[in-house]
N, C-alpha and C positions, 0 to 999 in steps of 0.2 A: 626566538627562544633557542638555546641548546637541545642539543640530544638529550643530553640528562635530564634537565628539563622537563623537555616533554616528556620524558618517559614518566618521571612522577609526578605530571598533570594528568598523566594516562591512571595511573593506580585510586584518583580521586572518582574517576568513571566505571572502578569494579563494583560495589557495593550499589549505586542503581540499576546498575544495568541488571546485576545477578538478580536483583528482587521486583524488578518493571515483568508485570505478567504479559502474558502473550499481546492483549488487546492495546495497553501502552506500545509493544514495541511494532507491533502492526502497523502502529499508527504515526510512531516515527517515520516508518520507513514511507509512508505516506507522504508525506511533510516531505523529506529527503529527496524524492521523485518529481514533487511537484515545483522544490527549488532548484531541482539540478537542470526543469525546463523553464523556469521561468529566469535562469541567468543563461540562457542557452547563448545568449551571444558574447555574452563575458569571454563564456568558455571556446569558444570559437575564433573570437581575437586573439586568448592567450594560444591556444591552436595552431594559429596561423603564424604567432610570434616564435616559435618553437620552432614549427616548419621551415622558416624563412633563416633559422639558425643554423638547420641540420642540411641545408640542403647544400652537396660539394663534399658533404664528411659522410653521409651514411648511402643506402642502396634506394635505388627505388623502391625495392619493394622494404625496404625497412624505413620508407618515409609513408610508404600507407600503413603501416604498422603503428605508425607516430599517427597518421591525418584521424580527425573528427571529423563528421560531419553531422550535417542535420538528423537525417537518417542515424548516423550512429549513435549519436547523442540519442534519439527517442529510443533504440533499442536498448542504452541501458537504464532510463527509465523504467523502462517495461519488466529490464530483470531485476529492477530494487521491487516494484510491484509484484514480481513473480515470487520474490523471497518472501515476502508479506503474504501469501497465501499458503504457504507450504505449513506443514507441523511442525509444533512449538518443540524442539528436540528436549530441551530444559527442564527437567522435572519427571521423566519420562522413565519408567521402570523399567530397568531392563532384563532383571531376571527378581523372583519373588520367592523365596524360599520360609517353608516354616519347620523349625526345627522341633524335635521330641521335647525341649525341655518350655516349649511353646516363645523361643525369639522368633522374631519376625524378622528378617536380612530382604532390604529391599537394596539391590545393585540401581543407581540412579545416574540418568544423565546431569552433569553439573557445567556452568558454564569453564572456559579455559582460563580467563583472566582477562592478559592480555596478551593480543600477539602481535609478532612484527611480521612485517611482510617487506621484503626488498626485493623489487623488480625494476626490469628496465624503461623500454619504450614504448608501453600498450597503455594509454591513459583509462582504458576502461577498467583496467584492472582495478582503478582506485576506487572507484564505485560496487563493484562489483563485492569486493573485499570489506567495504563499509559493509553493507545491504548483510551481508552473512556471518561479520562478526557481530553486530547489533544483534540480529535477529537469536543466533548463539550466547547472546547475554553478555558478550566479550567488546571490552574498548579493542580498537586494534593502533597501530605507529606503523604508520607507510613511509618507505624510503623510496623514492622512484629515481630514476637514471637522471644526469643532468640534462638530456636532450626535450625531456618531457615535465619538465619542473612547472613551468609555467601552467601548463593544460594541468596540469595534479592540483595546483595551487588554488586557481579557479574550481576545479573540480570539489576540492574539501569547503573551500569558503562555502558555493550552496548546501555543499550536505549537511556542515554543521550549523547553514541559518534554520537547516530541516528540523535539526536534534535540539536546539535552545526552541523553535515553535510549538515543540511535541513535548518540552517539558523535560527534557532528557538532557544530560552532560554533555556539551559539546567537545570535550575533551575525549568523548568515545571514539571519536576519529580523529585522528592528527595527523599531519604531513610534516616529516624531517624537514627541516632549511637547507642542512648540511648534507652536498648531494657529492662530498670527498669520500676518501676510501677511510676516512678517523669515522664518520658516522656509520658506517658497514661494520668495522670489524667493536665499534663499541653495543650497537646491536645483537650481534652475536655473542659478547660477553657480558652483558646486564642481569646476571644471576640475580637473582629476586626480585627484578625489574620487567621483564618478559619471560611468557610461562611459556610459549612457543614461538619458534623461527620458521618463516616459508620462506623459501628463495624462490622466484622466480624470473628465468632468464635462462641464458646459455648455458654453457660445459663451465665455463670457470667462472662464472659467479656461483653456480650450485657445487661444485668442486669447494671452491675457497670457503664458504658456509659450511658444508659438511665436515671439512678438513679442522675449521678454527673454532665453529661454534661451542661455550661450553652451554650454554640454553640446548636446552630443546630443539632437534632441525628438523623438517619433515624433507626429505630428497626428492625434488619436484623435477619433471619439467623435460630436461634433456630430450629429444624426440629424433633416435635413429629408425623412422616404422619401415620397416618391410609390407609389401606386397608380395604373394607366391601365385603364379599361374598355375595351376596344376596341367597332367596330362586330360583330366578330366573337363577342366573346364570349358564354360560356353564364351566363346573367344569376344564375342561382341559383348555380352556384357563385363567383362574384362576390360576392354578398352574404356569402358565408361568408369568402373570402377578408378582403374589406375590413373584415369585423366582427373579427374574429382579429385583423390587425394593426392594428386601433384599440383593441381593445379587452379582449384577453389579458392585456395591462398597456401601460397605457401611459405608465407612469414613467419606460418605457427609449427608449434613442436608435435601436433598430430599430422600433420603433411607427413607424404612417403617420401622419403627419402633415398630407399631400394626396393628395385624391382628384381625380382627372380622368376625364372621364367623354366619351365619341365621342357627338357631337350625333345621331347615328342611333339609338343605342339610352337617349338620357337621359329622355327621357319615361317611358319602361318602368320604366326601371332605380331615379332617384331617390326614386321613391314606393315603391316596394320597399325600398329603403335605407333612407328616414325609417322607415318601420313596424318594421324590425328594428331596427334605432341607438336610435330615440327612444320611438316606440308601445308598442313588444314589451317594451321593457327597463324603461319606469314601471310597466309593467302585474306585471311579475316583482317590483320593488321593487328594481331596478338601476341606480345613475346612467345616466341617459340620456347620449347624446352631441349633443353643441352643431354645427350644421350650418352652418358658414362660407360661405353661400354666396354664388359670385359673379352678375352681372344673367342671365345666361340659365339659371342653375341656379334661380334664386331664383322666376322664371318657372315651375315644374313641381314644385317642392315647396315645402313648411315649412320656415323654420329663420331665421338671423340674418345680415343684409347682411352681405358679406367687405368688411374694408378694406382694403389696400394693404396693409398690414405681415404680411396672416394668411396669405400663401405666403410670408415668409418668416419665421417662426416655429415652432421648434422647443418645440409648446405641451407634451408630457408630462402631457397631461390628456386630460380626453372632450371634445377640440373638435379636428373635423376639417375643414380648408379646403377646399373643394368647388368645381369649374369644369367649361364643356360646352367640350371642344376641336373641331376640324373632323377630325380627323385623327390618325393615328399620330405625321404629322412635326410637326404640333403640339403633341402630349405630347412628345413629344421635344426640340423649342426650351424647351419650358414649364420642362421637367425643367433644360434649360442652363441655364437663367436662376435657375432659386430653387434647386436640389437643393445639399446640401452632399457632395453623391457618396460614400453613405453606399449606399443600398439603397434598390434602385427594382424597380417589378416592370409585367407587362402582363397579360392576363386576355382569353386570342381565342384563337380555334381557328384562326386564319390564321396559316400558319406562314412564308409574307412578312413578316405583319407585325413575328413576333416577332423573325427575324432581322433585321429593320430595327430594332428598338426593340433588342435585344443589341450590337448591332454599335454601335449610335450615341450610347444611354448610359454615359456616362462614369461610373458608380462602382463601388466596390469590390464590390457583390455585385450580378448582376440575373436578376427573376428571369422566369421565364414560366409562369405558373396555379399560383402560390405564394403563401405570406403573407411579408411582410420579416422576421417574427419570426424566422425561423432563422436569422440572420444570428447567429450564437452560434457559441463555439468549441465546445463542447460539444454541438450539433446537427451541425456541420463536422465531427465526429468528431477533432479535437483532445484531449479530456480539457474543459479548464478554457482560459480565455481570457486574456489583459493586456488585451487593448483591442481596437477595432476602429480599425485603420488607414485613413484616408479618404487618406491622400495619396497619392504613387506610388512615392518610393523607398524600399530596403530592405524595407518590409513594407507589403499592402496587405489591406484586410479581417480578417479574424478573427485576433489572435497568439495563434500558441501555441509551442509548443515549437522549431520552426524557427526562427522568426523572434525570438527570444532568444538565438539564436546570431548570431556574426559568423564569421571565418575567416580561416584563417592557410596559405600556402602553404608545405608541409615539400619541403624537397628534398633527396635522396637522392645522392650522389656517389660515386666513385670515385679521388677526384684530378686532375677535369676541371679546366680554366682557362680563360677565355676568350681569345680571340689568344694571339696569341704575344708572349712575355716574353724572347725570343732578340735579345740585340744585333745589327743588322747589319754583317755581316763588313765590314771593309778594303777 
């Protein structure tokens, strides 16, 4: 099928989905879960087919970004189950007003329609994105990268043997064919076709969506996080923090990206850091991590002069930008200047400092003696995520099930009218 197409086999799946009560859609997602493990090896062939494509054209670590496995397959099992317990947002009051002339204004969650989502190389995303638009009452049109088409392909054919067994439109999930930049930019401009746009991916896939969409965009993704050592902080747990968001994965967009370090405690702290990052980890048989440092880091430990572009680089590898600040309100300007207001965190037992560094960074999650990793909708206790919002209207940080709602004010009467509609007399 075409883009066009699909999109208005997509708008045949608003009108069930909107009116499938909680206990229907529950039970799709049931259905959904249980076909996405009972074709697990489908989906593991097309996996592997994928794999075996990308491999020479992307990174290692942007091939375990690509790779499935058993394991990862039952974990998003688990998060289409996870969505299927959470509350039904759909119908859901959100503010309840009675007026003097006795109307009743109930502000209500309603579902969005339908939405596109275009991402790159993360095949879970397809699921995950099914599991929350269904449950939100919304068809969704997934457009995925051409590196991942195969693993997507498989991935929607179980979901939708899920959505025809549960009695629901299979047309409420659909996967693009067309994995050109004609089916991106006709995505972004299907006015009364798609009621919202998520990007997900890099700098200039989310760029080019924001820049051309006239749909609806939500600005997702981008992940420049900052870590700040303060003078305060307990340096050991520091190290664990900054290893973890560097190095749990860091394919994804809450990985740190920079570290900043209080000139009081960076003599301590950075040779401590090279020996876990680089020493500890060749000695295990671990990619080490690349230490971007700037002149006065570079003064106190090992690693590689920073240039100019490595605070603001969103690298998605083992290379972590490194600087000695003076100050809290130094991390803090530092953080204005490069952060894509994504997830920033501080690391001090000063709790001045932390309300000073909360209050003053500007992004969507911050955190104080944490890693950025949890910045997930599934750690948020969401279920499953869309995306993570960096902007500030409609949705910011982790989507989930709310914020795939929009809303509609129902009101309630009696036969009120506003003024009077009485000729005046003679």
């Amino acid at each position: 099928m075409t883009t066009m197409e699909i999109l208005q086999a997509a708008q045949t799946a608003r009108m069930p989905l909107a009116l499938a009560d909680t206990d229907t859609k529950n039970a799709a997602l049931e259905a959904m879960a249980q076909a996405l493990t009972a074709a697990s090896e489908d989906i593991l062939a097309a996996n592997r087919r994928d794999l075996d494509a990308a491999r020479g054209h992307i990174s290692d670590v942007m091939l375990d970004r690509l790779a499935l496995t058993p394991t990862r397959l039952a974990d998003m099992a688990k998060g289409i189950r996870e969505v299927a317990t959470l509350p039904d947002p759909v119908g859901t009051v959100l503010r309840r007003i009675v007026r003097p002339n006795g109307l009743l204004i109930e502000k209500t969650a309603v579902p969005m329609g339908v939405i596109a989502i275009i991402y790159e190389s993360r095949p879970n995303v397809t699921a995950d994105a099914a599991a929350l638009a269904v449950k939100a009452g919304s068809a969704c049109v997934l457009r995925c990268g051409r590196d991942a088409w195969a693993s997507c392909h498989a991935i929607v054919t179980a979901l939708r043997a899920g959505l025809r067994r549960a009695h629901l439109p299979e047309t409420a999930v659909s996967l693009v064919e067309d994995t050109s930049h004609d089916s991106a930019r006709l995505l972004m401009t299907a006015d009364g076709l798609v009621d919202l746009l998520i990007p997900r991916g890099g700098a200039g896939l989310i760029r080019t969506c924001v820049e051309n969409a006239t749909v609806p965009c939500i600005q997702t993704g981008t992940g420049i996080c900052h870590v700040y050592v303060d003078a305060a902080a307990d340096l050991k747990m520091a190290v664990r923090i900054v290893e973890n968001a560097k190095t749990s994965r860091p394919s994804v967009c809450n990985a740190e990206e920079v570290l900043l370090v209080h000139r009081d405690v960076a003599a301590a702290f950075l040779p401590m850091l090279q020996k876990r990052l680089v020493t500890d980890r060749i000695a295990a048989g671990a990619t080490p991590v690349e230490l971007r440092l700037d002149e006065r880091a570079a003064a106190l430990t090992d690693g590689t002069p920073a240039g100019p572009e490595d605070f603001d680089t969103e690298f998605l590898d083992y290379k972590l930008a490194v600087a000695v600040v003076n100050s809290v309100q130094d991390a803090i300007d530092h953080i204005a200047k490069h952060s894509t207001h994504h997830s920033e965190a501080i690391i001090t037992a000063d709790k001045v400092a932390a309300r000073q560094f909360t209050a003053c960074v500007d992004s969507a999650a911050v955190y104080v003696n944490a890693s950025t990793r949890f910045t997930d909708g599934g750690e948020f206790g969401l279920g499953c995520e869309m995306g993570i919002s960096t902007q500030k209207l409609h949705a910011r940080g982790p989507m989930g099930l709310a914020e795939l709602c929009t809303y509609k004010y129902i009101v309630q009467g009696s036969g009120q009218i506003r003024g009077s509609s009485t000729l005046p007399s003679c």
